[in-house]
N, C-alpha and C positions, 0 to 999 in steps of 0.2 A: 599299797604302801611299798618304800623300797628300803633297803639298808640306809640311803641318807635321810628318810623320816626316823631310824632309829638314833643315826649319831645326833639330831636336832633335837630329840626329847630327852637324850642325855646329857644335850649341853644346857636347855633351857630347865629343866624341869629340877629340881632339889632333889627327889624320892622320885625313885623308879620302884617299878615293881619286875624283879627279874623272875622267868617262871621255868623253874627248873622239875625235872622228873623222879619221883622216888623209886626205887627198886623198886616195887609192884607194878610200877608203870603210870600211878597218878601225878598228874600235873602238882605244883606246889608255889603259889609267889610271895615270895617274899622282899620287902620292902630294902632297898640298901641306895646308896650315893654315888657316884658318877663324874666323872670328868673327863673333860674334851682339849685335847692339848694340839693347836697345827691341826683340827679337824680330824682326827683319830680321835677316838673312845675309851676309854679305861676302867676298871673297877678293881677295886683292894676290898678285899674281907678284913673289918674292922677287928674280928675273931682268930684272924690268921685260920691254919688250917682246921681248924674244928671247928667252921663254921659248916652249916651240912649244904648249902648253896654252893658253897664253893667247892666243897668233896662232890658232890653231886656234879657239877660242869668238869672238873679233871676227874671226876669217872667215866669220861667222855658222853654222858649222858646228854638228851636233847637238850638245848638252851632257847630261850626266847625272850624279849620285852615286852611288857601289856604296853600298848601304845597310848597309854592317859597318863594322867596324877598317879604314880606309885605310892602316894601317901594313902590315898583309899587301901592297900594292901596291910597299912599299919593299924587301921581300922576294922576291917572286911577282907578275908585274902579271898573267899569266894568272891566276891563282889571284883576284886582284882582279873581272877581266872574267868570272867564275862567277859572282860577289855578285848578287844583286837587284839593278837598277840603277831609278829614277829621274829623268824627265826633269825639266829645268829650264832659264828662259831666263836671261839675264845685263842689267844696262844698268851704264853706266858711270857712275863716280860721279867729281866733276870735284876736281881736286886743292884747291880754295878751298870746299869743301863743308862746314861744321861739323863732322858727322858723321867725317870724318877725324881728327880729335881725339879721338874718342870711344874710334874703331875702334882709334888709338893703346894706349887706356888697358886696354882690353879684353884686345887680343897682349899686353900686357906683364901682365896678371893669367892671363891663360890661359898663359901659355908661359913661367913665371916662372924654370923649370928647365930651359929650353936652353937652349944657348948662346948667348952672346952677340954672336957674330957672326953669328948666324941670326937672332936678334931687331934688329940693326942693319940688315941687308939687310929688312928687313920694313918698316922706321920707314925708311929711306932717300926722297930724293924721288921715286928712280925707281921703288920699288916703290909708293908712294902715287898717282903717276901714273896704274899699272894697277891700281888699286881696283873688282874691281866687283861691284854688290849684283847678289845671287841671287832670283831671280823665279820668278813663278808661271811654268808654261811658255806658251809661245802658242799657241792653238788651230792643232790641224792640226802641232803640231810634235812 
């Protein structure tokens, strides 16, 4: 698998399963949404920063993708932590960004059919805050 099988199952796929590290060092996936804007990758924590996925990656902890259906993790998150997984780095993308405009227009063509209070916590300023594009991994991680 290489980083562009990651960007392809973040732009096809609804639910991803991102699988981040808890401080004791066990694996963890959790189920979150995804956009592909010009072939870069993105993700927003619907929760802004108190989501623990997201504390967990800017605690510079490992990150990865299970490379299936991330909705099995809405289900199963063990079942998810079997997938192939994926590493990947993260940088933050600043709320005055262009790009957040884009990533806007994107959620709202990908996710045309949920709710809409899920697409609100998405477009919200706090979850734009925790916007961040997905990266090649960094050597040695």
């Amino acid at each position: 698998m290489s980083f562009t099988d990651v960007t392809n199952l973040l732009e096809k796929t609804q639910v991803v399963a991102i699988v981040t590290t808890r401080a004791n060092g066990d694996p963890v996936a959790t189920p979150i949404w995804s956009m592909v804007v010009d072939g870069e990758a993105y993700l927003r924590s619907a929760f802004g920063e108190s989501s623990w996925w997201y504390r967990h990656v800017r605690a510079g902890r490992p990150v990865a993708f299970a490379m299936g259906d991330g909705a099995i993790a809405e289900r199963d998150r063990d079942a998810a932590l079997a997938l192939p997984r994926e590493r990947v780095s993260t940088s933050e993308v600043t709320t005055g960004h262009p790009v957040q405009q884009l990533i806007d227009t994107e959620l709202l063509r990908k996710y045309a059919g949920a709710p809409q209070t899920s697409i609100d916590a998405m477009l919200s300023a706090e979850a734009r805050a925790c916007t961040l594009r997905v990266d090649v991994p960094s050597p040695g991680a």
